[in-house]
C-alpha positions in Angstrom: -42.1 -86.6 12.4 -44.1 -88.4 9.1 -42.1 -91.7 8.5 -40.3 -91.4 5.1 -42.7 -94.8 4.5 -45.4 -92.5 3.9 -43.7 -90.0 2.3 -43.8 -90.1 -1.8 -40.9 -87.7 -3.3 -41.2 -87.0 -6.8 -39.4 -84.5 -9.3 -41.1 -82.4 -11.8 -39.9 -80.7 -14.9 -42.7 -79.0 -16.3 -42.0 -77.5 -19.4 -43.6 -75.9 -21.9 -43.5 -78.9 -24.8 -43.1 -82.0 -22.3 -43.9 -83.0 -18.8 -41.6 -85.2 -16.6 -42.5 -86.7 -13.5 -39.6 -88.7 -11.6 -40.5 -90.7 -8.7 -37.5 -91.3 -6.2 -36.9 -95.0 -6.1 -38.7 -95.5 -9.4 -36.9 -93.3 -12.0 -39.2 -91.4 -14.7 -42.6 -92.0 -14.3 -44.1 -89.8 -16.5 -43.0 -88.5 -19.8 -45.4 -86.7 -21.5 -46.6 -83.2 -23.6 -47.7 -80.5 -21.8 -51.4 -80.2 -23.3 -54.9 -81.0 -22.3 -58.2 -81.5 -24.0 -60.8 -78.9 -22.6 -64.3 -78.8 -23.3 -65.1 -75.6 -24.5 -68.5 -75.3 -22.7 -67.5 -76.1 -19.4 -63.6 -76.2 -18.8 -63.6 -80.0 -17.8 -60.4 -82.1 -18.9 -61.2 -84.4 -21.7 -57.6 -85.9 -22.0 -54.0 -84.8 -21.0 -50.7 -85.6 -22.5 -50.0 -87.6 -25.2 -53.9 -88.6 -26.0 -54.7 -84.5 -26.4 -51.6 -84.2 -28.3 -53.2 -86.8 -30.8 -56.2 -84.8 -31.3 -54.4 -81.3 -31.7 -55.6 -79.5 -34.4 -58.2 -81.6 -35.3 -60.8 -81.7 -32.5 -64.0 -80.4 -33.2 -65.7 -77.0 -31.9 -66.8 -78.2 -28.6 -63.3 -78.6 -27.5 -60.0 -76.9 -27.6 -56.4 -78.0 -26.9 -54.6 -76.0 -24.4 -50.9 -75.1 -23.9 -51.0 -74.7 -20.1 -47.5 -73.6 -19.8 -45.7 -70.5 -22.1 -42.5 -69.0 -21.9 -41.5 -71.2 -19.2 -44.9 -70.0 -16.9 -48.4 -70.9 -16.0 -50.6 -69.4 -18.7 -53.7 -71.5 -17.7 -53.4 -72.3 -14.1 -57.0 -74.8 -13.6 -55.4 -76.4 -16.6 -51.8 -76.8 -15.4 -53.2 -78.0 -12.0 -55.8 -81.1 -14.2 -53.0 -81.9 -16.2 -50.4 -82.5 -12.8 -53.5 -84.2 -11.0 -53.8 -86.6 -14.4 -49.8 -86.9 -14.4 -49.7 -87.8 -10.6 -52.0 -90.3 -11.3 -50.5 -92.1 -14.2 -47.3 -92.2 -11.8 -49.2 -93.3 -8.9 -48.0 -90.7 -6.7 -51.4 -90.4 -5.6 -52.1 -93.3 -2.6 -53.5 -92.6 0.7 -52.3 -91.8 3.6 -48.6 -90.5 1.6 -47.4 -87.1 2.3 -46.6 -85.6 -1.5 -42.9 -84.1 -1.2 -42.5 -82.5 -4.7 -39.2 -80.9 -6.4 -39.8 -78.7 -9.1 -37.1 -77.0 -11.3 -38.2 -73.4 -12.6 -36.6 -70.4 -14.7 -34.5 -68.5 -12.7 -36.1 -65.1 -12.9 -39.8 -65.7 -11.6 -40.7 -62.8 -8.9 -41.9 -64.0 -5.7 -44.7 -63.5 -7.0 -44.6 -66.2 -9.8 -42.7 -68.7 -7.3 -45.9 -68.5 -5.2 -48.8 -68.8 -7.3 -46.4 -72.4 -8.4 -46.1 -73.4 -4.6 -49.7 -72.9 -4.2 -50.7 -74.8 -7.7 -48.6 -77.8 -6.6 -50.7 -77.2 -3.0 -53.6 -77.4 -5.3 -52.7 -80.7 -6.8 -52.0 -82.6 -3.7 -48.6 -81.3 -2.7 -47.2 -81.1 1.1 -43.4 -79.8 0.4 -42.2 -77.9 -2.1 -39.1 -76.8 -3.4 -37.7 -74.8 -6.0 -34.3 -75.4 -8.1 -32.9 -73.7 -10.3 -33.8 -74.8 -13.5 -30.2 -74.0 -14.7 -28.8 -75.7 -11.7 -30.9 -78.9 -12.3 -29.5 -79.2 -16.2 -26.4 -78.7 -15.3 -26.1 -81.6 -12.7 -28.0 -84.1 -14.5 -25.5 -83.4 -17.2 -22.9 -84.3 -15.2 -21.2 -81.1 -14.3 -19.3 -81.0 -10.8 -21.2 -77.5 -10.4 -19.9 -77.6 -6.2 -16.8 -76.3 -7.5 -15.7 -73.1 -7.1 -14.9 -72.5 -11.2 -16.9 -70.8 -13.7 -19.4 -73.0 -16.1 -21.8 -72.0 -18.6 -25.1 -73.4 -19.2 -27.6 -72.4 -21.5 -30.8 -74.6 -21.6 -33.3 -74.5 -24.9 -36.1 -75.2 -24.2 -39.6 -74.6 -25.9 -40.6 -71.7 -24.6 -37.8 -70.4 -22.8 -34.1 -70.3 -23.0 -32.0 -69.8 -19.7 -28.4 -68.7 -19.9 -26.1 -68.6 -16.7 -22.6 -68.9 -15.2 -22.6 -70.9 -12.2 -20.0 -71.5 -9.5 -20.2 -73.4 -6.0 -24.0 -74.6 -7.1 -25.1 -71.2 -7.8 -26.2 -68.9 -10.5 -23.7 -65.8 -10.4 -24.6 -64.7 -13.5 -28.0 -65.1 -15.0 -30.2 -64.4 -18.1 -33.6 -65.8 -19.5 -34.7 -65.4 -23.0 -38.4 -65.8 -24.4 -37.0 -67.5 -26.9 -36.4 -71.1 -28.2 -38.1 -73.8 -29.6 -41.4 -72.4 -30.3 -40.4 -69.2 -31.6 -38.6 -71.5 -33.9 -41.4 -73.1 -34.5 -43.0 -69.9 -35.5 -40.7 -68.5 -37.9 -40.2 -71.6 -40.1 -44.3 -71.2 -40.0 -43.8 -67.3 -41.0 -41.6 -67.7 -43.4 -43.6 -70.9 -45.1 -46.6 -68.6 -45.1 -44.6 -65.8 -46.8 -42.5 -67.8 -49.5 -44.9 -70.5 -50.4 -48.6 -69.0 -49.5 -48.9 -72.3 -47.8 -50.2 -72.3 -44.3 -49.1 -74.7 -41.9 -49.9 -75.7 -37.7 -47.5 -75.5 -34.6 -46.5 -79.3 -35.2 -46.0 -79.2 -39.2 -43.6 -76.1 -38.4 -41.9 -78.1 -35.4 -41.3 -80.8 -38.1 -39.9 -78.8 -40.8 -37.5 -78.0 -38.3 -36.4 -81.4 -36.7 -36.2 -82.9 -40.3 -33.9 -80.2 -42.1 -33.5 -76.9 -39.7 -30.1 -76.4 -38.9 -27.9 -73.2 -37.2 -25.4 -73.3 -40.3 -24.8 -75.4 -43.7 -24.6 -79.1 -43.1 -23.0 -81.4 -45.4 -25.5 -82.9 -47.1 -28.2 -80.9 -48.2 -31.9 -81.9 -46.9 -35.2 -81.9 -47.5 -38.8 -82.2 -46.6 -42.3 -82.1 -48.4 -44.4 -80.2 -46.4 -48.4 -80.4 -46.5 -50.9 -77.6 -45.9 -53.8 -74.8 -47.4 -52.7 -72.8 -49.9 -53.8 -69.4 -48.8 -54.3 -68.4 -52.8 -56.4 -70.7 -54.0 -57.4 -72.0 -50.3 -57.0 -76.0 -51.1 -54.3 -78.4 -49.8 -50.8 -78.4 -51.4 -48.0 -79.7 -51.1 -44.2 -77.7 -51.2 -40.7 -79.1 -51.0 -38.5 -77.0 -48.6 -34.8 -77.2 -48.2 -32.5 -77.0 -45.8 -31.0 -74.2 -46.7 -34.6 -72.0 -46.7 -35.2 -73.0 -43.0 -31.6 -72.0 -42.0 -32.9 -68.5 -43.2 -36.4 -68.7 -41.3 -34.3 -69.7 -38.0 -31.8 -66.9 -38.4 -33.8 -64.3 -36.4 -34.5 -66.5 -33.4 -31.4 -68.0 -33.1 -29.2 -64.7 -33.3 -31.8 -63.4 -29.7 -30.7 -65.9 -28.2 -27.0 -65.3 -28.8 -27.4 -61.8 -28.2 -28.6 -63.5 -24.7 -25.6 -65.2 -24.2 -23.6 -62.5 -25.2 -25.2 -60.2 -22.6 -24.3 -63.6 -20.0 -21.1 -63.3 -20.3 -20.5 -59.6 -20.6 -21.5 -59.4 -17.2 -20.0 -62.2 -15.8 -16.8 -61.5 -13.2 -13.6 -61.8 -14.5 -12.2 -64.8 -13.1 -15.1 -66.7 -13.6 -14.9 -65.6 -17.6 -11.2 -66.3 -17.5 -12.7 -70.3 -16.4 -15.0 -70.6 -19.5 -11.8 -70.4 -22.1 -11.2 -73.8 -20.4 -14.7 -75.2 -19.2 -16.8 -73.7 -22.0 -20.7 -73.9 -22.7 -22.6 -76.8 -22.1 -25.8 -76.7 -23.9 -29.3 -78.6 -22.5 -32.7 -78.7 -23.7 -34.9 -80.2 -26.4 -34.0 -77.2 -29.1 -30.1 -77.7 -28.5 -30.8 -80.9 -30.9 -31.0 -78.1 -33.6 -28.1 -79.2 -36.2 -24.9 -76.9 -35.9 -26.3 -75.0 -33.2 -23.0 -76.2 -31.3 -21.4 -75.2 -33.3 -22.6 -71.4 -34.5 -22.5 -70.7 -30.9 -18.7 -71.9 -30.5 -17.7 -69.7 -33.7 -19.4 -66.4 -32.6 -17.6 -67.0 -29.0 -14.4 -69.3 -29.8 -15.3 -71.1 -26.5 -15.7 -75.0 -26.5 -19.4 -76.0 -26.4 -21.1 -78.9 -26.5 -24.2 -80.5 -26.1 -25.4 -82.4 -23.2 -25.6 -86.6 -23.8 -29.1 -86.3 -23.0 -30.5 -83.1 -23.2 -33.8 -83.8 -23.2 -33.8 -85.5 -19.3 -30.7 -83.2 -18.0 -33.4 -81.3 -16.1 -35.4 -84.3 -14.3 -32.2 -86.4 -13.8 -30.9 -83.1 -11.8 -33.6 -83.2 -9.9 -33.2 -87.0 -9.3 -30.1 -86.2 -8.1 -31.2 -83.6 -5.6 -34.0 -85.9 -4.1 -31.8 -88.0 -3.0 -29.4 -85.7 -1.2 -32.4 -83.6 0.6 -33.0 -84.2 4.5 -36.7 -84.0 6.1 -35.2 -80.6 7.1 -34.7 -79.2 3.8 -38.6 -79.0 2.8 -40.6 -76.5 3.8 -43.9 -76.7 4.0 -46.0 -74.4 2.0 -42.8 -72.7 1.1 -40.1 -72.8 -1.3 -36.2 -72.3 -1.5 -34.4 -72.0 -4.7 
């Protein structure tokens, strides 16, 4: 048996906005966006994380910023795997002689096929145990939930490319549902609907901005607004518009009613008793898109259940998985395998 001296036992949230890397005995190690730098010609990595996020949109020809990771799955696997190997570096998961022991929290619904090709990526990247959790699972207990009892929870987690929806009871999903949609199909309708209303043309991170600064889920009290910079697809020079709360609310309309539909769908199927549980325990909401104003609320009104929002929704996933690292025996890796 490998001494746990030489073992290194890291966490890794890999989403489709950010990156998290927790290192047991360390806490979070890494916290960064999930891009790289490529050069065009050749493929090589050029930067990773926040340095290629500072360049996005605005590198020149010969190289291109790269999303490695949509909807929640590898898109660009030799990018995904030069982005972890730059990640495991800056956490300095990568000294000799240590056996890599990684926990990774993943959508729900991946085939066996998916859950493979990421055990054999994190193989790729240095990796000598893997396992799987629940992404779901993971939000739930960093957000505190006592998810070993036998009662009905809800969690739905918002993330950027994904948004997962389940009922869980005695740490499992009994119930479960994943929509391809959340913060960056946000992120594209406020950009649809700029184009549309305004002729102005606007990038990914404009669009994301719009909505943090004055995207809500219903009216807020105060009414808010932003001036928004782009290329005037008329006259094809910059301009600048002033948008209003109340315009985005319209533009996030569509993607926000999918992903109640989602929910809706959840807890249709969902047994019974376990239903009868959520009058009392309600919905707990996770994820960087459940930051959206009034979301907690427009979800509450279409279901008259309590929900609220996790106290840090952003980390619930990595500080589950802290929280299962240091509960796993040698026994519960498996080599070259995975468990969810």
């Amino acid at each position: 048996m490998i001494s746990s001296f030489y073992c290194s036992r890291i966490g890794i949230d890999l989403g489709t906005a950010n990156t998290l890397v927790y290192v047991d005995g360390r806490g979070v190690a890494v916290k960064e966006p999930s891009l790289v730098t490529v050069r065009a010609s050749t493929g090589e990595i050029e930067a990773a994380g926040s340095e290629a996020e500072a360049g996005a949109g605005r590198t020149p020809k010969k190289f291109r910023t790269v999303r490695p990771i949509r909807h929640g799955m590898f898109c660009d696997l030799t990018a995904c795997e030069g982005m972890l190997t730059r990640f495991f570096r800056q956490a300095r998961t990568d000294r000799t002689f240590r056996r890599l022991r990684v926990a990774m929290a993943i959508p729900g619904e991946l085939t066996e096929v998916e859950r493979l090709a990421i055990v054999e990526s994190l193989q790729t990247v240095g990796a000598r145990d893997v396992l799987l959790v629940d992404q779901v699972l993971a939000a739930a207990q960093g957000a505190g939930l006592p998810i070993d009892e036998p009662r009905g929870r809800m969690v739905v987690d918002v993330g950027a490319g994904v948004t997962d929806i389940a009922v869980i009871s005695m740490a499992n999903t009994v119930q479960t549902r994943t929509v391809a949609v959340a913060g960056d199909e946000m992120d594209a309708a406020v950009a649809a609907y700029v184009r549309g209303k305004h002729q102005l043309l606007v990038g990914e991170r404009t669009a994301e901005r719009i909505k943090i600064h004055v995207g809500s889920a219903l009216p807020v009290s105060e009414a808010l607004s932003v001036n928004v910079k782009g290329r005037c697809l008329v006259q094809g020079i910059p301009r600048e518009v002033a948008l209003c709360d109340c315009e985005i609310r319209e533009a996030l309309s569509a993607p926000i009613h999918q992903i109640i539909m989602g929910i809706r769908e959840v807890l249709e199927q969902a047994p019974p008793e376990l239903s009868a549980d959520l009058v009392d325990t309600g919905i707990l909401l996770t994820g960087g898109s459940a930051l959206l104003r009034n979301l907690d609320r427009r979800i509450g009104e279409e279901f008259g259940l309590p929900v609220k929002v996790a106290q840090d929704p952003l980390s619930s996933v990595i500080l589950g998985l802290a929280h299962q690292l240091k509960r796993l025996r040698s026994r519960d890796w498996r080599r070259f395998g995975h468990s969810s």
